[in-house]
Rosetta silent file (secondary structure, phi, psi, omega in degrees, C-alpha in Angstrom):
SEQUENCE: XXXXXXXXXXXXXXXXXXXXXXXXXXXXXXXXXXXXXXXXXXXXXXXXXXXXXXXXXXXXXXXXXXXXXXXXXXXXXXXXXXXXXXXXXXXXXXXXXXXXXXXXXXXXXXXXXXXXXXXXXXXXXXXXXXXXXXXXXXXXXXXXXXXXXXXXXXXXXXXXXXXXXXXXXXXXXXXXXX
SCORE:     score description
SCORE:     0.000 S_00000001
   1 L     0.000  -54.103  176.472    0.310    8.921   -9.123 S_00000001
   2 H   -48.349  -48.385 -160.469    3.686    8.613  -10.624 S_00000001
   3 H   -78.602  -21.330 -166.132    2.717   11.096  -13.326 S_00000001
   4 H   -80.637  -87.243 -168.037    1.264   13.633  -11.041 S_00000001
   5 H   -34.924  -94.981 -171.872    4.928   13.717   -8.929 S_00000001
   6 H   -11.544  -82.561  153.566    6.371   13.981  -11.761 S_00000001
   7 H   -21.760  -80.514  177.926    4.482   16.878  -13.214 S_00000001
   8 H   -34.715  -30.016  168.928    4.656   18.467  -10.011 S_00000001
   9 L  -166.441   87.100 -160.237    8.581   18.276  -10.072 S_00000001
  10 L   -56.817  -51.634 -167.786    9.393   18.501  -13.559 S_00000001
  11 L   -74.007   -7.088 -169.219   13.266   19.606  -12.780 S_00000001
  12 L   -67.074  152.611  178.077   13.514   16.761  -10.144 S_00000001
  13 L  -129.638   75.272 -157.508   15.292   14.338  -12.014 S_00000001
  14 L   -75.927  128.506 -163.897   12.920   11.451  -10.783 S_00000001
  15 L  -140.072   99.405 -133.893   12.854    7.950  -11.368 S_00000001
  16 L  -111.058  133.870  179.356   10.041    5.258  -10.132 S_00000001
  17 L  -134.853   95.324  169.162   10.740    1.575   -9.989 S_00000001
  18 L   -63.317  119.026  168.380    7.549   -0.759   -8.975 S_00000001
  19 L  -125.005   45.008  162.624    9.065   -4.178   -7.163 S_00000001
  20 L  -117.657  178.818 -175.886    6.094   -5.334   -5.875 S_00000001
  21 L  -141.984  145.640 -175.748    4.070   -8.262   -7.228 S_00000001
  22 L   -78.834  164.809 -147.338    0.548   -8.788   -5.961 S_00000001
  23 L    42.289   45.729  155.407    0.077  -10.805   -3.074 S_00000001
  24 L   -87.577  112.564  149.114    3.417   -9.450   -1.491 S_00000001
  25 L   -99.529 -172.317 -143.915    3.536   -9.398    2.303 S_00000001
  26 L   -78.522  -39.279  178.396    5.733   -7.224    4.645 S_00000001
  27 L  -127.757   30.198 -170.472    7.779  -10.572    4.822 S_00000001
  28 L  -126.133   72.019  158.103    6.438  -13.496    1.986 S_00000001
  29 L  -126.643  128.862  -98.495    7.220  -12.505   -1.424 S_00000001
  30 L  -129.441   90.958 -170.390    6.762  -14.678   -3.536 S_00000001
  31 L  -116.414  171.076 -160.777    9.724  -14.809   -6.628 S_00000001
  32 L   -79.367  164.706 -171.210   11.647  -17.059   -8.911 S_00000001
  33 L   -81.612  158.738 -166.933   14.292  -18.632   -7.540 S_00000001
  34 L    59.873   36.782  176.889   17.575  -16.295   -7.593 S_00000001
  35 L   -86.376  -30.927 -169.474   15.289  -13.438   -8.125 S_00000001
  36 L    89.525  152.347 -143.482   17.073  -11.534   -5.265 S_00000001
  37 L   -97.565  154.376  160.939   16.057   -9.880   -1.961 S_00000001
  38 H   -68.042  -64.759 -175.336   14.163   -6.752   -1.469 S_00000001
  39 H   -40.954  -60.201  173.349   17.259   -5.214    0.168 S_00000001
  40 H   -42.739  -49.701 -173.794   19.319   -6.347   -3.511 S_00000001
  41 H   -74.686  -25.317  173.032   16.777   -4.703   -5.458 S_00000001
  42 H   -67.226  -31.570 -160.642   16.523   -1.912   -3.279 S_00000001
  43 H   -91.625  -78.869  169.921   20.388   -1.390   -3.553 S_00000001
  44 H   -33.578  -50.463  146.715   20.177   -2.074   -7.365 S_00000001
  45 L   -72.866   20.442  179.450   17.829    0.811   -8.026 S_00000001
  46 L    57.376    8.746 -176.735   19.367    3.039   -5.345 S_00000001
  47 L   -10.041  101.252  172.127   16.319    3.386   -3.565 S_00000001
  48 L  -116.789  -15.938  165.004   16.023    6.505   -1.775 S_00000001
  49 E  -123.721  145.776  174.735   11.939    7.391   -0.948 S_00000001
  50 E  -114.746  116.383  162.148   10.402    3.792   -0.415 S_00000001
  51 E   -97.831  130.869 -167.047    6.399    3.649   -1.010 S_00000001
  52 E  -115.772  116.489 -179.630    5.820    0.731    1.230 S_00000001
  53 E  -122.578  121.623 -172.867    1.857   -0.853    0.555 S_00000001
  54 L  -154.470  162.712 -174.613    1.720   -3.808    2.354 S_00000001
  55 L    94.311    3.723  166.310   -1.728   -5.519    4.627 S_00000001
  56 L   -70.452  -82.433  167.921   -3.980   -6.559    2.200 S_00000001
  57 L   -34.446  -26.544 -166.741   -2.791  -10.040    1.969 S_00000001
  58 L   -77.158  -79.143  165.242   -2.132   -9.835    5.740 S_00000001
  59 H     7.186  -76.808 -179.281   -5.353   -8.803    6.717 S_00000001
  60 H   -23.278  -46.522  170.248   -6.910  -12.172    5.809 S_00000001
  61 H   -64.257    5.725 -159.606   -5.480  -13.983    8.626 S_00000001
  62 L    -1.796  -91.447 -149.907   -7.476  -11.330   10.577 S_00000001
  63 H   -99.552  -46.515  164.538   -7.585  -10.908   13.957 S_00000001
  64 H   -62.504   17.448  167.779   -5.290  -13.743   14.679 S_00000001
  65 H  -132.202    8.251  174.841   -2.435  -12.446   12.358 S_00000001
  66 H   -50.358  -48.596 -167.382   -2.747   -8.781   13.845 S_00000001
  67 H   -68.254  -73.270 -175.361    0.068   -9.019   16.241 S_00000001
  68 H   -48.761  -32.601  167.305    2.503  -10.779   14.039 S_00000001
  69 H   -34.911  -59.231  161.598    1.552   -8.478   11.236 S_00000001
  70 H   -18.222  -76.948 -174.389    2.371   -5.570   13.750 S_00000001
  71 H   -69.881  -29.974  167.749    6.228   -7.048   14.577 S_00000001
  72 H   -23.552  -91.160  141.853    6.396   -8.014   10.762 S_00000001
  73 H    37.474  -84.821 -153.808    6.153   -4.107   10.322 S_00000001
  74 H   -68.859  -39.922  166.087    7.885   -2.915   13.007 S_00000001
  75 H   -39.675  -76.595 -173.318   11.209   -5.007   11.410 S_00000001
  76 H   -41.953  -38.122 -164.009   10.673   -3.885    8.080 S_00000001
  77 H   -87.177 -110.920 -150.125   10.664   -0.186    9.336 S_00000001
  78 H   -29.215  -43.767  157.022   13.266   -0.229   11.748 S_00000001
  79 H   -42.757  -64.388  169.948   15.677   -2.404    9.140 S_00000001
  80 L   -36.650  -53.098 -142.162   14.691   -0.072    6.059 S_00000001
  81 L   -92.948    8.527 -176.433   15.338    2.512    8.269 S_00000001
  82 L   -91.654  -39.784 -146.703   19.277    1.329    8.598 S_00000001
  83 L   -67.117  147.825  163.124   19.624    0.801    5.006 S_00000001
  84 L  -134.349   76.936  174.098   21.615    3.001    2.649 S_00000001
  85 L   -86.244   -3.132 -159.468   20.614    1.701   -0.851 S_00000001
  86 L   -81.467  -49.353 -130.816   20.948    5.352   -2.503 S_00000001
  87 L   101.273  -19.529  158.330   24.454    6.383   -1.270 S_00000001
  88 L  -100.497   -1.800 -177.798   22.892    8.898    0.340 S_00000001
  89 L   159.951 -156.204  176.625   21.506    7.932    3.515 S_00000001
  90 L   -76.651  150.308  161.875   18.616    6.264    4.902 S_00000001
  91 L   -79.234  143.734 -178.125   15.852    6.240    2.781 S_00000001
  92 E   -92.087  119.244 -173.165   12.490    8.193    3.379 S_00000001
  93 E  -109.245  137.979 -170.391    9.949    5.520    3.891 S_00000001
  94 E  -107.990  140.254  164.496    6.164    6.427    3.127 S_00000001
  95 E   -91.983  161.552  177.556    3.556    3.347    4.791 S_00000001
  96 E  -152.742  113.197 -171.235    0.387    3.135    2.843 S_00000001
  97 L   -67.503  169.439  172.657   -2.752    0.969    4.330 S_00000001
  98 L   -76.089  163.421 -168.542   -4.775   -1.336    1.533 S_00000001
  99 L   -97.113 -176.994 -179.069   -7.729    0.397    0.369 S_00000001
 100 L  -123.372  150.257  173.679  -10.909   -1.392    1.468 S_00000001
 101 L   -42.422  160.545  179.008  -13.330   -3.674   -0.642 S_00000001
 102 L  -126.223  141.010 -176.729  -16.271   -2.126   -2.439 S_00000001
 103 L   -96.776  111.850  160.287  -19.628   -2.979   -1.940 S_00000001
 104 L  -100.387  159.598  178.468  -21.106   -3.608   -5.681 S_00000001
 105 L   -79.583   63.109  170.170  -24.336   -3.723   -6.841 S_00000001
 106 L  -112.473  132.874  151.051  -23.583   -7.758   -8.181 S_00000001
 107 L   -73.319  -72.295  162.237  -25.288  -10.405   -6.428 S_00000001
 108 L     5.142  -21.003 -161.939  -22.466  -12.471   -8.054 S_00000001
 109 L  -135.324   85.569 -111.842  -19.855  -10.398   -5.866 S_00000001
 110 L   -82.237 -162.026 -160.565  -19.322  -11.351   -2.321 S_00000001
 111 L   -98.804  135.005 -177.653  -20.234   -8.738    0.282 S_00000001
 112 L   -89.033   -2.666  167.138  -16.872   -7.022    2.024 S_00000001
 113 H   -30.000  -32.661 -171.354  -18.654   -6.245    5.607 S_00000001
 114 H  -109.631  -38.070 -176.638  -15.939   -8.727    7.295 S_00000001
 115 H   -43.774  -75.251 -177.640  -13.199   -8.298    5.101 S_00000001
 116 H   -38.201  -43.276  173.333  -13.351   -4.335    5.503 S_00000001
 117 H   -18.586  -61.191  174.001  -13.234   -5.297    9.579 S_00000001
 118 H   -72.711  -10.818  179.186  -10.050   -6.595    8.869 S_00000001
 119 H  -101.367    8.456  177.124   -8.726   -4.415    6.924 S_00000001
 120 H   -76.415  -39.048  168.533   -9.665   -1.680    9.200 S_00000001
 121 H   -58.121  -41.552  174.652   -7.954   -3.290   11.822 S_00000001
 122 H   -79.567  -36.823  169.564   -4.347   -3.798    9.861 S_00000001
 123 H   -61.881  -20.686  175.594   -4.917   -0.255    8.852 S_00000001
 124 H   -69.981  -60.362  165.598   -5.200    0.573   12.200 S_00000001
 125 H   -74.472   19.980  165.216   -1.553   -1.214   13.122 S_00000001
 126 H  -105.531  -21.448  175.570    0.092    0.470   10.149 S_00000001
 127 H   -70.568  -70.857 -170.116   -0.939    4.074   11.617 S_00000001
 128 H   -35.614  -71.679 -150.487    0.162    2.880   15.255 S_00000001
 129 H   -57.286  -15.588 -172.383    3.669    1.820   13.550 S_00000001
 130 H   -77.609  -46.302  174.188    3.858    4.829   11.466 S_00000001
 131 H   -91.258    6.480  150.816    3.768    6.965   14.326 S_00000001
 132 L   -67.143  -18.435 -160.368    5.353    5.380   16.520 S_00000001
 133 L  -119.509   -2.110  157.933    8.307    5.186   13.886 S_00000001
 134 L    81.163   79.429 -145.481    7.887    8.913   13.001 S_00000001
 135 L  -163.898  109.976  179.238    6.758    7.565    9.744 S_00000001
 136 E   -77.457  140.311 -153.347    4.400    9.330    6.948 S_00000001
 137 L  -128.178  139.579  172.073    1.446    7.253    6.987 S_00000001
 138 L  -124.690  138.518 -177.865   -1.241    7.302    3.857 S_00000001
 139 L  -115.724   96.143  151.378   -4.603    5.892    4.791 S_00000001
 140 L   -52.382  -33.581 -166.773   -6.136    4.290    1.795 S_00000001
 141 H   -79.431  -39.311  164.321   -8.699    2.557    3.474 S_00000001
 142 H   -81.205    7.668  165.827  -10.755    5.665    4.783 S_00000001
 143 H  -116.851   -6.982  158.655  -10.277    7.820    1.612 S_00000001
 144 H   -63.922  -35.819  173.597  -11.218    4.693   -0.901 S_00000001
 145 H   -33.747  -78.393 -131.573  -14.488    4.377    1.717 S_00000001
 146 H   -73.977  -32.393  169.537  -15.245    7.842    1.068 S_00000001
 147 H   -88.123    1.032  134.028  -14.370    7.663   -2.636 S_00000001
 148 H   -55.210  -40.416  177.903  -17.056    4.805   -3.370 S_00000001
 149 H   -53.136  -35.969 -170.423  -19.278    6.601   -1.789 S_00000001
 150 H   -56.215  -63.036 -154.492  -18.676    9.226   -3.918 S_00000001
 151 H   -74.563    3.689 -179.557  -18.923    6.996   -7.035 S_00000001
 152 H   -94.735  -25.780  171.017  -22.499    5.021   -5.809 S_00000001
 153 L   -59.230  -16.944 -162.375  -24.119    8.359   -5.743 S_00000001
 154 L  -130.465   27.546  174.878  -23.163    8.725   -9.634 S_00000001
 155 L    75.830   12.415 -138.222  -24.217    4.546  -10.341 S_00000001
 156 L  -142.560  136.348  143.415  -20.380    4.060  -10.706 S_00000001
 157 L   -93.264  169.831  165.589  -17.509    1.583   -9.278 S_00000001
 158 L  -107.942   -4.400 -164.414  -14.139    1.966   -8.814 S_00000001
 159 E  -123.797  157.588  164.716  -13.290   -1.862   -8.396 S_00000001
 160 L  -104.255  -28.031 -158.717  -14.565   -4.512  -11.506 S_00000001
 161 L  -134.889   43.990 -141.148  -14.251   -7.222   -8.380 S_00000001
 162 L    11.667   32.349  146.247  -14.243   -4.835   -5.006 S_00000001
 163 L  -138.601  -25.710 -175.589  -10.957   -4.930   -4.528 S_00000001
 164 L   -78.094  139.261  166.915   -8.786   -4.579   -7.826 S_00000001
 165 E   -75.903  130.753 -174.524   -9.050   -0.485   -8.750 S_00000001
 166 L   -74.681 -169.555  149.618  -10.716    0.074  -12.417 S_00000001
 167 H   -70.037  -74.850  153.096   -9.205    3.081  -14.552 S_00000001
 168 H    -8.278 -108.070 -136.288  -11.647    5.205  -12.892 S_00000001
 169 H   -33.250  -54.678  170.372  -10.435    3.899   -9.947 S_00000001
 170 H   -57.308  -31.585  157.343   -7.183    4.900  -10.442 S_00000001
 171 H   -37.968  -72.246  174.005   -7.951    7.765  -11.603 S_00000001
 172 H   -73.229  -39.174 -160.990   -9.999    9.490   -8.557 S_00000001
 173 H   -88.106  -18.610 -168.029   -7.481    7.614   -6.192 S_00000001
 174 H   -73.048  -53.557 -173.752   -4.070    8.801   -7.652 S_00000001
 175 H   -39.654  -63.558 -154.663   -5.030   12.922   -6.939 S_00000001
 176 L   -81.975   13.576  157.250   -6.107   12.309   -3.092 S_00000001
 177 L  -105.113  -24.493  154.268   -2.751   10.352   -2.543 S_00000001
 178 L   -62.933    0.000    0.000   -0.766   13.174   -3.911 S_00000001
């Protein structure tokens, strides 16, 4: 994805800093001690477009962690949305839902029928908050559906365990989020 933007706006003089660590939620992340805040780190790289992917981890807690997920969220945006880490303003914050589990052909590999529920649902509050917050919203979870589908028609995954993305995964998924 990064490479694509890039491409795309060569003269831009563009600069991408990943601070997430898997299993990060919108407010549990989970660092050494004195590691510093998301807001320090935000401030420290000057942060000025925020890709925010958060609801995977949440998700789990499913239907009984919806709400609080929801106000989690709703913080995070409305706080973010105070913030001057650039120097220039507020920062443009993009939400992005978790992609959904892949069904593989492994008996070995359990089946994601309830999981996707849930993550359908937390994708479902991350739309509400995005538009409610005037917020560009990326829906992972219905264009990763559609691109498994894609790849079971050709024998193929996109996941090695349904949920981590292969190089092929990445691959197919980086275009349709540009």
């Amino acid at each position: 994805l990064e490479t694509l933007i890039v491409a795309k706006f060569p003269k831009e003089d563009l600069v991408f800093r990943n601070l997430a660590v898997a299993g990060d939620e919108v407010v549990l992340r989970h660092r050494s001690e004195n590691f510093g805040s998301p807001d320090q780190w935000l401030t420290k790289t000057r942060a000025d477009v925020i890709f925010a992917f958060f609801g995977f981890n949440e998700s789990f807690k499913g239907e009984a962690g919806l709400d609080q997920f929801k106000q989690d969220l709703v913080k995070f945006v409305q706080d973010t949305k105070t913030k001057n880490y650039s120097g220039k303003g507020a920062p443009r914050l993009v939400l992005f839902s978790p992609i959904a589990n892949e069904k593989l052909n492994d008996p070995n590999m359990p089946d994601p029928t309830s999981n996707n529920v849930n993550l359908q649902k937390y994708t479902a509050a991350m739309a509400d908050v995005a538009k409610a917050n005037d917020l560009l919203f990326v829906d992972l979870f219905a264009m990763s559906q559609r691109l498994y589908a894609q790849a079971a028609k050709r024998n193929q995954s996109l996941t090695f365990n349904t949920l981590h993305l292969t190089e092929a995964g990445n691959r197919v998924l980086a275009p349709e989020i540009f």
